[in-house]
N, C-alpha and C positions, 0 to 999 in steps of 0.2 A: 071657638070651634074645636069638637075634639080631633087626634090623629088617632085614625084606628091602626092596628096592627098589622095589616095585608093590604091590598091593592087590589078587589073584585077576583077576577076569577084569573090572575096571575098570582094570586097570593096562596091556594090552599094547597093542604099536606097530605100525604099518607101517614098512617104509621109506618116506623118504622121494617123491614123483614128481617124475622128474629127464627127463622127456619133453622134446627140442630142440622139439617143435611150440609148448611151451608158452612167454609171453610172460614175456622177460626184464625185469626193473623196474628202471628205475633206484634205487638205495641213495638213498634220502632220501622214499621217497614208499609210506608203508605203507597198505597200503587192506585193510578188510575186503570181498571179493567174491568170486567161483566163476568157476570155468571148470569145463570135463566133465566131468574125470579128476583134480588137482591140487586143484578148488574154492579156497577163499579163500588155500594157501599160497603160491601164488608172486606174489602181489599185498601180501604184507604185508611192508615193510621201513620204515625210518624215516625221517621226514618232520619238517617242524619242528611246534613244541609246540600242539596243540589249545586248549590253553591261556591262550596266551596273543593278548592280544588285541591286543596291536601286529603279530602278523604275519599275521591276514587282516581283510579287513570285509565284514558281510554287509548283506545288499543285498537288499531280502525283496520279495518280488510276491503276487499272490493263487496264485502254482503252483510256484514255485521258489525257491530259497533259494541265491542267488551269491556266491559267493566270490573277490571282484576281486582281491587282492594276490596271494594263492598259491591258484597251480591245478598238481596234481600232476600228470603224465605221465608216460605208459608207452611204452617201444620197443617196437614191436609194427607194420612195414614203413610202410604207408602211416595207421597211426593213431598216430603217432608225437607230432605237435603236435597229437593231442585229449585235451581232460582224461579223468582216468578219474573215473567215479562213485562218489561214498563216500565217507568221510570220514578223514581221516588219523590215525592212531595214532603218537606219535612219545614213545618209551621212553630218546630219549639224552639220556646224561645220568644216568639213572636207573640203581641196581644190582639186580641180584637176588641173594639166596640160593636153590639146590633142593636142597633135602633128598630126598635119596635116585636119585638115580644111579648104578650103576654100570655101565651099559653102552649102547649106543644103540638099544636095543628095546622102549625105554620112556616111557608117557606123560611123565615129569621130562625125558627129551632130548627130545622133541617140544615142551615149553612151554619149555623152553629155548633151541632154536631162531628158536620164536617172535619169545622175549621179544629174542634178538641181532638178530631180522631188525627189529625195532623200533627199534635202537638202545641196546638194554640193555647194560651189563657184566654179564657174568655168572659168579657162585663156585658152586660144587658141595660139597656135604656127600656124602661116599660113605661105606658100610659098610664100616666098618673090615677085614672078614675080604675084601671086594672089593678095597681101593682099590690096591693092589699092581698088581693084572691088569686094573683100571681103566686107572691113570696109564699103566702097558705098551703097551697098545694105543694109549691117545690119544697119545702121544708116537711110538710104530710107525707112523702114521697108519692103522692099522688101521681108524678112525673116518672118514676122509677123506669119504669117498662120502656119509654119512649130516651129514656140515658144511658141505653145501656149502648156501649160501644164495643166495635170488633176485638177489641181483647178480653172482654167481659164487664170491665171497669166502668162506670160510671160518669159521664157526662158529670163533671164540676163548673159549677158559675160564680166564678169566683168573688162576685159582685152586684147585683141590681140598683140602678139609678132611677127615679124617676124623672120622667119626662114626658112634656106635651114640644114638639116640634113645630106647631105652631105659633109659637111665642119665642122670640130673637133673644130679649132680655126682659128683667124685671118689669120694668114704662112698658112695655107691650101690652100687660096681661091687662085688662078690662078689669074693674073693680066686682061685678056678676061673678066673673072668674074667681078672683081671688077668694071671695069669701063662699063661693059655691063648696059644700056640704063634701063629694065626691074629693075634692082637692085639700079637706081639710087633714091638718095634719104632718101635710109632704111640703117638703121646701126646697128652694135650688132645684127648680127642675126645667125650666128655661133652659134655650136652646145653649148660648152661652154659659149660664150656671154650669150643667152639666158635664160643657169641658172643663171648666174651672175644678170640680170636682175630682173628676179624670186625674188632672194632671196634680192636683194636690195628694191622690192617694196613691197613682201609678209612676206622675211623671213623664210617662213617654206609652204614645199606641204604635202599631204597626201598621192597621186592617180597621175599617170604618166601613161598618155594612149598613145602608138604608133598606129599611124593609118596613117601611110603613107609607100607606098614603087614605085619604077616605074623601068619600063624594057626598056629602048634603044629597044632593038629587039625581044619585049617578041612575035612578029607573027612571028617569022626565027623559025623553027625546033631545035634544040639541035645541029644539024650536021651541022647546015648552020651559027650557032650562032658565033661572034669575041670574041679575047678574052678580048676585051673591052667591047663591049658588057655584057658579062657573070660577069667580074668584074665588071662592071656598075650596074648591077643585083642586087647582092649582097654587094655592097654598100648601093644602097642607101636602097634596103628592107630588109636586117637585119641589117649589121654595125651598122648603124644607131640608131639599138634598143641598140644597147650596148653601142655606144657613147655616147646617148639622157641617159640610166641607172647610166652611169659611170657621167656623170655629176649631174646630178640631185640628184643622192640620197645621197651624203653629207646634204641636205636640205632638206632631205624625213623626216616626224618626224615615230621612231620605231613604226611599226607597221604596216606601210604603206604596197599599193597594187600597185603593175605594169601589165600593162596588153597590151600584143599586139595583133592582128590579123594575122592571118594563113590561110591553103586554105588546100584540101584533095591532091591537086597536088604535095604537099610537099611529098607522099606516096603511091600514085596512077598514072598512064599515063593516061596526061588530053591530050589529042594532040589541038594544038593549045595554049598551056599554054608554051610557049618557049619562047629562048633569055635567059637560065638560070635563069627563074622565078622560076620553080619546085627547083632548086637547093637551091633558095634564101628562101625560104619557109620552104625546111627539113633543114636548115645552123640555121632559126629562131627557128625552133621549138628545135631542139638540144643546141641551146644557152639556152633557156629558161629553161632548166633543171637544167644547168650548174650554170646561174646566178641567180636561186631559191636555189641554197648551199651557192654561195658565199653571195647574197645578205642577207639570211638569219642567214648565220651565223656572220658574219659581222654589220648588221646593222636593221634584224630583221624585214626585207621588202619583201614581198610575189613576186613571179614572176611567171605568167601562160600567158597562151595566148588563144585565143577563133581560134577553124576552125569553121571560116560561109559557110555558103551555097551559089549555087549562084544569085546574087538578082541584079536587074535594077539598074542603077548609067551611070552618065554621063561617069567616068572613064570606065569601065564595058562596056557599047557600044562600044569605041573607038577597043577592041579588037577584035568585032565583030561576036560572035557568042554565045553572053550571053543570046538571047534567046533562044535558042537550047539549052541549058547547063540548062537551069529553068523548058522548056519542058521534058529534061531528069529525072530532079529530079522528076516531078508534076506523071510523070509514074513508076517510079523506086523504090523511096524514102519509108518508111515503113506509113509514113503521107503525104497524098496523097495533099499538101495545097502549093500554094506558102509561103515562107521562107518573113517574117517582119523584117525591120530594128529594128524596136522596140523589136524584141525578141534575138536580138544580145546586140540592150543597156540593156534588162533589165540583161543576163547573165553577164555584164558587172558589173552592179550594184551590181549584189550579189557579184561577187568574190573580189570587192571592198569593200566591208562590213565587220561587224564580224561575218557575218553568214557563211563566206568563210574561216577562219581564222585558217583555219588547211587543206588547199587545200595550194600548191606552188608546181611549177615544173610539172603543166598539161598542155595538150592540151584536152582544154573543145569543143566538137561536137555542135555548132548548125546549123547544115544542116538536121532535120527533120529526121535524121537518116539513111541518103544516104552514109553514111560514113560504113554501119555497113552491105551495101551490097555486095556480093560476083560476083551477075550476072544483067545482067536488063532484068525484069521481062518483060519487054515489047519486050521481043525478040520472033519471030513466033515460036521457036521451043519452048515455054511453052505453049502455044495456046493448046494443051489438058488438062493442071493442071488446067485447071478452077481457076486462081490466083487471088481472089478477089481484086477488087479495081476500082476508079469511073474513067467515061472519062471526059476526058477535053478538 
């Protein structure tokens, strides 16, 4: 069974906003913060290390907290020599793996973005039946547009892997498999293989981002769902995170961050979220608890996972009703705004950081806060509570 690249309708992307109004940052100075339209992306790129405490000192008052050695600035006309507010994220130095990429309309190139405008290297794990018309484009610069990052520079991948996440090791793969047409060609791309590969070209990751899962029959209802299907489900969109965890972090250096993608469906009745997707979802997030003890106490590596909201992606269409589901939010939600890829990478980026460094075993909300409601507001029986909020 294949592993797609997204996860239904927590997986899709915007493009990037590439608006000239918006403030260019200097490369060294990533800040979590917003602007109108953009919000915290074009503020984030990398800065020196939070960390470490030879390169600022603070300097505490009863109202502010100063930071005398390094102050970050933004070019931005006549505020050019003011610090910007916030605190710096700086990722060089650091590598990432993303599991599941293959194309740029999706949350794994959004937190990838991120994690480069941080200062990260960054390797990509893509689906073996993709990575052919992956590499094609990204070498076509077909991807151009979608790399550009806040200093101008270019989004680099310093590597593509192949891989199906559904297959542990070699014995795994079904002999169909093996000689299936789509998979000819590629090799070592088992889940195993793949770190073995990692660690033969890198030697050492930092950052292990899951961002793939797919549902055989995620449109059947729960009651109509097989039970291949359901364990299809659950293969490939958690397993997965455990088998991709269990390999890889022999090769995590201490201190590292693992981060997957989730959905409210794991905790809520999304109808139309079937085929044991919702299963596959609360199966992730309850792992993620599990192996934020083991990984932590073991090996000293953070594990959380982000629930997004739901946002456009080619994956995302396919289930067919992700504009309904974004219209839900735009009326619902406590912030009334379509939901940005880019404010999934930047959450991405922080819990990646040391500015995250005592969070493990969350489930971090970015759905605008549609998570945190009880009713939708946009139902006629609130039509007398005069319930502020814009149309759309």
């Amino acid at each position: 069974m294949a592993v797609a690249t997204a996860s239904s309708l927590q997986m899709a992307t915007g493009r990037p906003c590439l608006s000239p109004s918006n403030r260019i940052v200097k490369a060294g100075a990533a800040i979590l913060g917003a602007n109108s339209r953009c919000l915290s992306w074009m503020k984030l790129t990398s800065t020196s290390h939070i960390s470490s405490l030879q390169s600022f000192q603070r300097s505490f008052t009863s109202s502010s907290v100063k930071f005398n050695k390094f102050v970050p600035k933004a070019m931005s006309g006549s505020s050019e020599n003011q610090p910007v507010s916030g605190l710096p994220i700086d990722l060089k130095g650091k590598r990432a793996f993303i599991a599941g990429i293959a194309d740029d309309n999706g949350y794994g190139w959004a937190i990838a973005k991120s994690l480069a405008a941080a200062g990260a290297e960054i390797l990509v794990g893509t689906w073996v039946p993709a990575l052919n018309i992956f590499e094609t484009s990204l070498r076509r610069g077909k991807f151009d547009e979608s790399r550009v990052l806040p200093d101008g520079s270019l989004m680099e991948i310093t590597k593509v892997y192949p891989l199906d996440a559904v297959y542990d090791s070699p014995e795994d793969v079904p002999e169909d498999v093996k000689t299936n047409k789509r998979y000819a060609g590629s090799s070592n791309w088992t889940v195993k293989e793949a770190a073995e590969s990692v660690k033969q070209d890198f030697g050492t990751i930092d950052i292990l981002v899951h961002s793939l899962a797919n549902g055989p029959e995620v449109s059947k209802p729960l009651l109509e769902t097989s039970r291949h299907g359901y364990l299809a489900a659950l293969s490939a969109s958690s397993y997965s995170y455990v088998s991709l965890l269990k390999h890889f972090i022999p090769i995590m250096n201490p201190g590292g961050s693992s981060i997957s993608l989730t959905y409210i469906a794991s905790e809520r009745i999304i109808p139309g979220y079937g085929g044991g997707m919702s299963s596959a979802k609360a199966a992730l997030e309850s792992d993620t608890r599990v192996l934020a003890f083991e990984a932590g106490r073991k090996h000293k590596i953070r594990v959380n996972t982000i629930s997004a909201g739901p946002l456009r992606s080619r994956a995302a269409k396919a289930i067919g009703f992700i504009d309904m589901m974004i219209d839900y939010s735009l009326a619902n939600a406590p912030l009334q705004k379509e939901l940005s890829a880019e404010e999934v990478g930047n959450t991405a980026a922080f819990l990646a950081s040391p500015l995250a460094s005592a969070i493990t075993g969350a489930v971090i909300y970015v759905d605008n806060g549609l998570n945190a409601m009880g009713v939708g507001v946009d139902s006629p029986i609130f039509t007398d509570l005069n319930i502020p909020g814009e149309k759309h």
